[in-house]
C-alpha positions in Angstrom: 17.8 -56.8 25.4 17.1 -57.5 22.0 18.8 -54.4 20.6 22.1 -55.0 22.3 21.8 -59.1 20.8 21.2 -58.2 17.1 23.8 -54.9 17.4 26.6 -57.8 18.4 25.5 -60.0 15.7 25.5 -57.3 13.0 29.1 -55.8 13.9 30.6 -59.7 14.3 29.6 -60.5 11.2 31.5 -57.7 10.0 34.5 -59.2 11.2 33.0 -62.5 9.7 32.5 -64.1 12.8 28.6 -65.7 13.1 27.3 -67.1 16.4 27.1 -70.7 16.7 23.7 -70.6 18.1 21.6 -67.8 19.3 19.8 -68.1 22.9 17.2 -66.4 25.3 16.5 -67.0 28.5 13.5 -65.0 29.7 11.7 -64.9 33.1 7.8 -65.6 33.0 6.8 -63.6 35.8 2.9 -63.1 35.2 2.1 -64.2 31.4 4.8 -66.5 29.2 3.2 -66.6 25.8 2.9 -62.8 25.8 7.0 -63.1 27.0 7.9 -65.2 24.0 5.5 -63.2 21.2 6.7 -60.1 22.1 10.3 -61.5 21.5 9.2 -62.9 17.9 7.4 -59.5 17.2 10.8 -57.5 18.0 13.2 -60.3 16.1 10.7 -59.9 13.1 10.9 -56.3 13.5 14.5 -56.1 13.2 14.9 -58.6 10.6 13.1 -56.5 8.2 15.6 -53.3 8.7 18.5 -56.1 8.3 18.7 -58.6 6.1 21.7 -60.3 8.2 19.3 -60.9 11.0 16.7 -62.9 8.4 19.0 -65.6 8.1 18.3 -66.9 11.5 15.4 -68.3 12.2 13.2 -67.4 15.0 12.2 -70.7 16.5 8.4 -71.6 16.2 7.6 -71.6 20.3 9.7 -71.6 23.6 11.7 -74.4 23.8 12.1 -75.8 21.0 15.9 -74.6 19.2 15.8 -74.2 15.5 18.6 -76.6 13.8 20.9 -75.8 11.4 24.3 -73.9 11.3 22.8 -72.0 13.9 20.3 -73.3 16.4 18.1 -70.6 17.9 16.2 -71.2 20.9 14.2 -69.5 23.9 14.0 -70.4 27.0 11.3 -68.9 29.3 12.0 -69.6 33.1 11.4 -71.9 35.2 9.9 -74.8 32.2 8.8 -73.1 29.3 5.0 -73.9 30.8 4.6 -72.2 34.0 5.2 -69.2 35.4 8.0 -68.1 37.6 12.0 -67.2 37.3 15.5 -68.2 37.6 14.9 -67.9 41.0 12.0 -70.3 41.3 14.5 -73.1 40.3 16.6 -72.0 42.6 13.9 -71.9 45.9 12.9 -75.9 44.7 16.8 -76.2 44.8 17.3 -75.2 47.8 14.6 -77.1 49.8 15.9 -80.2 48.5 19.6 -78.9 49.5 19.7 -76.7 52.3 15.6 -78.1 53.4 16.5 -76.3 57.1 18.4 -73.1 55.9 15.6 -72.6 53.6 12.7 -73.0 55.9 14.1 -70.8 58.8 14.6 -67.9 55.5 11.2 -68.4 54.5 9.8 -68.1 58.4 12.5 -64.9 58.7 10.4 -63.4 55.5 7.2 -63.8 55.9 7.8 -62.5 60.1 9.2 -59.3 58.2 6.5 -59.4 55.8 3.8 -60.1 58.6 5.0 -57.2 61.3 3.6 -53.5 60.7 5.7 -51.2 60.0 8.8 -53.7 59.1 8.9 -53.1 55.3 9.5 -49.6 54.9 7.5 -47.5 52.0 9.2 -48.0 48.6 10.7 -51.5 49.7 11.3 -54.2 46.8 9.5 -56.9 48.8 5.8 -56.0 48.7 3.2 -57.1 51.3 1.5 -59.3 48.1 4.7 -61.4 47.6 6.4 -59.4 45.1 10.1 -60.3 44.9 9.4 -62.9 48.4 11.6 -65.4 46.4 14.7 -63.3 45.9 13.8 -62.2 49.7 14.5 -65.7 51.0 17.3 -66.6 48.5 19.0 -63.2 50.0 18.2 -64.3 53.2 19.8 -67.6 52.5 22.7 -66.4 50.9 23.4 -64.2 53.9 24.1 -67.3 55.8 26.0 -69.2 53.3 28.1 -66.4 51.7 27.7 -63.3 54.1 28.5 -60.6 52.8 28.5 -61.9 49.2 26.0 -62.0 46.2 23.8 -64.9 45.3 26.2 -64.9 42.2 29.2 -65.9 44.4 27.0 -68.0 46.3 25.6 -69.9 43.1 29.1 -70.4 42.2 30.3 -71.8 45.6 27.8 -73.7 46.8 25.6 -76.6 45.6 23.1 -74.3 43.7 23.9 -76.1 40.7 24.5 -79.4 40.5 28.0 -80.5 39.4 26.7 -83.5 36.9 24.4 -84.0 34.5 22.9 -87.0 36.3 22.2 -85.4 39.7 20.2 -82.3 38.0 17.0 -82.9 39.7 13.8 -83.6 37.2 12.6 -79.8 37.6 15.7 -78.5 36.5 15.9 -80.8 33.0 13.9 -78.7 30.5 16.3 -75.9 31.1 18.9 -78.3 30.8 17.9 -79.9 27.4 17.9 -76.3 26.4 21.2 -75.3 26.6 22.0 -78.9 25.6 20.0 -78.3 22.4 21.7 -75.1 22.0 25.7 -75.7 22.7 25.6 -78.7 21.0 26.2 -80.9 24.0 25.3 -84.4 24.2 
């Protein structure tokens, strides 16, 4: 990931085009400080073989963006404090949303997870939870987009809200985030 982010930056810049800000958005599956100081490790890595990358400063912890003529900032999924994913935004979404839709998913998983023999050997879904979000967001999206992704059903349903002032209180530090990082007010 890294690699392919400071590659684009180097061959811009030799087009003389600079990012106007610089963002990662990392999931925190197990441990997020490890996440974000293995990040600052490989940035400080790579800004010793290339000058160009030195000029950007690495932010000092997650969530907070650097300022300046290029703000830097990382993000680690789902607050910059706990653990989790994209995906746990999108299960707390989805039980204030779709509250029924989500509940029969979640009963449809954990039947699946619960029966012997259902989840066949070298299944993605793992009998100690593993990947039991994306499970139910699948089996969610299966009703609300079937045959589709839950990229086309983020897009076209109410995922995401459409207005800054019905984002629900979980989804904010994300949300100051980007703010922080586009330059929105």
């Amino acid at each position: 990931m890294l690699g392919g982010v400071s590659s684009a930056i180097v061959i811009l810049d030799k087009t003389d085009i600079r990012p106007s800000s610089i963002g990662f958005i990392l999931d925190a599956d197990s441990n997020l400080p490890k996440q974000f100081d293995k990040l600052k490790t490989e940035w400080g890595e790579k800004s010793k073989d290339n000058e160009l990358l030195g000029t950007y400063s690495f932010p000092s912890h997650v969530g907070v963006c650097t300022t300046g003529t290029c703000p830097f900032g990382v993000f680690v999924m789902p607050d910059n404090q706990s653990s989790g994913s994209l995906e746990t935004l999108l299960l707390q979404r989805a039980k204030g949303v779709y509250p029924v839709l989500h509940k029969k998913a979640d009963d449809f998983i954990q039947v699946v997870k619960n029966t012997k023999d259902a989840i066949p050997p070298g299944s993605e879904l793992g009998s100690k939870g593993q990947n039991e979000g994306k499970a139910v967001l699948h089996a969610m999206t299966s009703v609300l987009k079937p045959g589709k992704t839950l990229q086309a059903s983020i897009s076209d349903n109410e995922w995401v809200p459409q207005a800054p002032d019905q984002f629900p209180d979980f989804f904010l530090p994300l949300v100051k985030c980007l703010s922080q990082l586009l330059d929105l007010n």
